[in-house]
Wavefront OBJ file of the C-alpha trace (Angstrom):
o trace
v 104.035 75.470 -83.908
v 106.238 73.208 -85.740
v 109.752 72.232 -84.934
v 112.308 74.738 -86.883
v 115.337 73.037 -88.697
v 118.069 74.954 -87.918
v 120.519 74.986 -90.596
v 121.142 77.443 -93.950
v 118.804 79.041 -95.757
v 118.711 81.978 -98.533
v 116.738 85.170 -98.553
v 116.252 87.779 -102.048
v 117.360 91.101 -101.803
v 116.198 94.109 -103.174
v 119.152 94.938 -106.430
v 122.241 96.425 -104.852
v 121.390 95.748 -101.283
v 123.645 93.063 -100.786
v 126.255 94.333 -98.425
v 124.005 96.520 -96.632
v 121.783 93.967 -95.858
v 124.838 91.694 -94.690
v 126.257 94.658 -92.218
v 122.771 94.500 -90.451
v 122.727 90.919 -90.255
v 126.159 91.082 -88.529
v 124.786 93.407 -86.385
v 122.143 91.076 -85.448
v 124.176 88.435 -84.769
v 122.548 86.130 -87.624
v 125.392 84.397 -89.348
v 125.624 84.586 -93.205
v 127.497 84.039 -96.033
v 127.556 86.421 -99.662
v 129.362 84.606 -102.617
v 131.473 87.489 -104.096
v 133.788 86.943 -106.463
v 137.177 89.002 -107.990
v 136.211 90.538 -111.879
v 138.186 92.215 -114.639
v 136.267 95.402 -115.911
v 137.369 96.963 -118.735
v 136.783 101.386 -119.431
v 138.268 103.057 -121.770
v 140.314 104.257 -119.571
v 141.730 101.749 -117.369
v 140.944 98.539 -116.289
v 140.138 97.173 -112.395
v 139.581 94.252 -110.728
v 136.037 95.014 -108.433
v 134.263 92.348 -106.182
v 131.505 90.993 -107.769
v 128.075 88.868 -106.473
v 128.212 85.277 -107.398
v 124.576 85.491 -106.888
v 123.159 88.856 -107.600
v 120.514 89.865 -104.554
v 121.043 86.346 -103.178
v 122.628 85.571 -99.357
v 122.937 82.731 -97.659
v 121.961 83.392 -94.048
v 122.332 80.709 -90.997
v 119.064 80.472 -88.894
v 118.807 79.152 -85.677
v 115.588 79.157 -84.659
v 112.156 81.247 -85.537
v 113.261 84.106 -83.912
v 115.842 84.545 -85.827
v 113.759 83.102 -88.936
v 111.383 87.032 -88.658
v 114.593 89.057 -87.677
v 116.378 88.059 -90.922
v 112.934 89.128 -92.830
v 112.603 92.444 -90.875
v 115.943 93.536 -92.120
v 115.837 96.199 -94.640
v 116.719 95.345 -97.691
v 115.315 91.989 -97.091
v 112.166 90.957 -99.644
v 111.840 87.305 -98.720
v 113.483 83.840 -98.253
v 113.823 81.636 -101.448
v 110.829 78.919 -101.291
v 110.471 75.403 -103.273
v 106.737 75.083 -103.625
v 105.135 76.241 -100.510
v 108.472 75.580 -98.118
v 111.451 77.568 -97.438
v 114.009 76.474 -99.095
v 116.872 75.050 -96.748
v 120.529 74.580 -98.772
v 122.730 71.817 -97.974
v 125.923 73.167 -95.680
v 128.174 71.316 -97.822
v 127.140 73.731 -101.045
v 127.564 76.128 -98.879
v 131.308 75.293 -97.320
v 131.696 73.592 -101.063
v 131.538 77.295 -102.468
v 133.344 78.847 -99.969
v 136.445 77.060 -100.626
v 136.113 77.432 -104.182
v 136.025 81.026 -103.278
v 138.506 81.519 -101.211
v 141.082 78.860 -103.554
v 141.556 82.141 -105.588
v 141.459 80.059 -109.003
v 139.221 81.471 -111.834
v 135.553 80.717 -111.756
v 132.444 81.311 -113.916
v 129.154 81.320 -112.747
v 126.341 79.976 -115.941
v 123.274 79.536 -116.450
v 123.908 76.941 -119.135
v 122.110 72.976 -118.167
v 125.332 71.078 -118.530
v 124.407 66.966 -119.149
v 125.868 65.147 -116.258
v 129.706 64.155 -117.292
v 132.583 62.098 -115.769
v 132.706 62.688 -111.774
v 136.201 63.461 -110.241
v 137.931 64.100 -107.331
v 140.409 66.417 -107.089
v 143.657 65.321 -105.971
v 145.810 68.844 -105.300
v 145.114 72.190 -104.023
v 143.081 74.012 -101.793
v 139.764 71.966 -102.931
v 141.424 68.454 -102.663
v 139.004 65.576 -101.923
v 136.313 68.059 -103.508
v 133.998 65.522 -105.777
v 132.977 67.631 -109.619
v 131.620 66.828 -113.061
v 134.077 67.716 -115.714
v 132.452 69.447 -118.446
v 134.291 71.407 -121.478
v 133.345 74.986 -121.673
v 133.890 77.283 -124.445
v 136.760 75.146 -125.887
v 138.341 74.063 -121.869
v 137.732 71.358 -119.633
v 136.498 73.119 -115.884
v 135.337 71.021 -113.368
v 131.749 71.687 -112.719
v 129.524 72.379 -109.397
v 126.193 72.629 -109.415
v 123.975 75.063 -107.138
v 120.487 73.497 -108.036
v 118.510 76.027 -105.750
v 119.328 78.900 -108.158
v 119.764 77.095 -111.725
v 123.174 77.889 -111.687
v 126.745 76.421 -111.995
v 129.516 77.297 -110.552
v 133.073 76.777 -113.551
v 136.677 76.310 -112.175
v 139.548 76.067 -114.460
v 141.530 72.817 -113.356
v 144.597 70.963 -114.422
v 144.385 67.453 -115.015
v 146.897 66.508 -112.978
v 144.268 67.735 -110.117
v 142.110 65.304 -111.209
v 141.783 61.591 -110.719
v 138.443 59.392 -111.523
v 136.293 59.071 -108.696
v 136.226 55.458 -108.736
v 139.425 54.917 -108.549
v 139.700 57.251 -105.902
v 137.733 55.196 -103.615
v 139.912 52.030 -104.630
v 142.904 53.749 -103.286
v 141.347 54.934 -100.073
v 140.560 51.040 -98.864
l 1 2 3 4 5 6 7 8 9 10 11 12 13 14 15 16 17 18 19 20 21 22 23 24 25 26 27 28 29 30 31 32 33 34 35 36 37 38 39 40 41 42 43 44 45 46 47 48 49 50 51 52 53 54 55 56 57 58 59 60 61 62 63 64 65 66 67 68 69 70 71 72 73 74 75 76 77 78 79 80 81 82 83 84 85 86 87 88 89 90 91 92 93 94 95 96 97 98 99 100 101 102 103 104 105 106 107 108 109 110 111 112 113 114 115 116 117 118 119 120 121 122 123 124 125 126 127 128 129 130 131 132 133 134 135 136 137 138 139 140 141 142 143 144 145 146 147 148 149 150 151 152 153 154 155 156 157 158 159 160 161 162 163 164 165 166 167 168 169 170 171 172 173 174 175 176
């Protein structure tokens, strides 16, 4: 049996099964992580902000070791871990801590499924993301710095000001 690479990985839900899916996982002990974010929805009778998935039926859950590997897939709810080719996909930890601050800053984000073309890189300077590295793009009219979750074909949009921002090669000329 081969070696298993502990590390973060991302399983597909059945719709709607998000949180229910996460409770058992907590009571299993397997760590995880569900991107939800804060959106406006409009009735016609009132308005209210409701927590929303970043990515709908998708959770990022922190394997250890096989065991854990079939537990996560016997949870129900659970249809199967995300694959490239024939492999399980594993997900870099820094996308994953990358969109939990971005998260938690409490700025606005977007989440597209537009291919951006790579742009000017920059680091931000201020603020709870400070020292974060991200592609400025403009975006329906603004400039938002950009981050990229390649596993899902999405981006991830985050109104900045530009005094947040400085170009990231000068911002390794002032670190030396």
């Amino acid at each position: 049996m081969k070696k298993f690479n502990e590390g973060w990985y991302v399983v597909y839900t059945k719709p709607r099964h998000e949180k229910k899916v996460c409770t058992a996982l907590e009571d299993l002990g397997i760590g995880h992580f569900f991107a939800m974010m804060k959106k406006l929805r409009i009735w016609s009778d009132r308005r209210k902000y409701i927590d929303t998935p970043v990515f709908p039926s998708y959770i990022f859950i922190y394997l250890k070791d096989h065991q854990e590997y079939f537990k996560g897939l016997d949870v129900d709810g659970v249809l199967y871990y995300v694959r490239m080719g024939k492999e399980v996909a594993k997900v870099n930890t820094a996308i994953v801590d990358n969109l939990k601050v971005m998260l938690n800053s409490g700025g606005p984000i977007e989440v597209t499924e537009t291919n951006f073309m790579p742009g000017q890189l920059m680091v931000i300077q201020q603020g709870p993301l400070a020292g974060f590295t991200g592609e400025v793009v403009e975006y329906n009219g603004c400039e938002k710095v950009l981050v990229r979750v390649q596993l899902f074909q999405r981006n991830v949009l985050m109104s900045l000001s530009q005094e947040y921002l400085m170009e990231e090669a000068s911002a390794y000329s002032s670190r030396s």
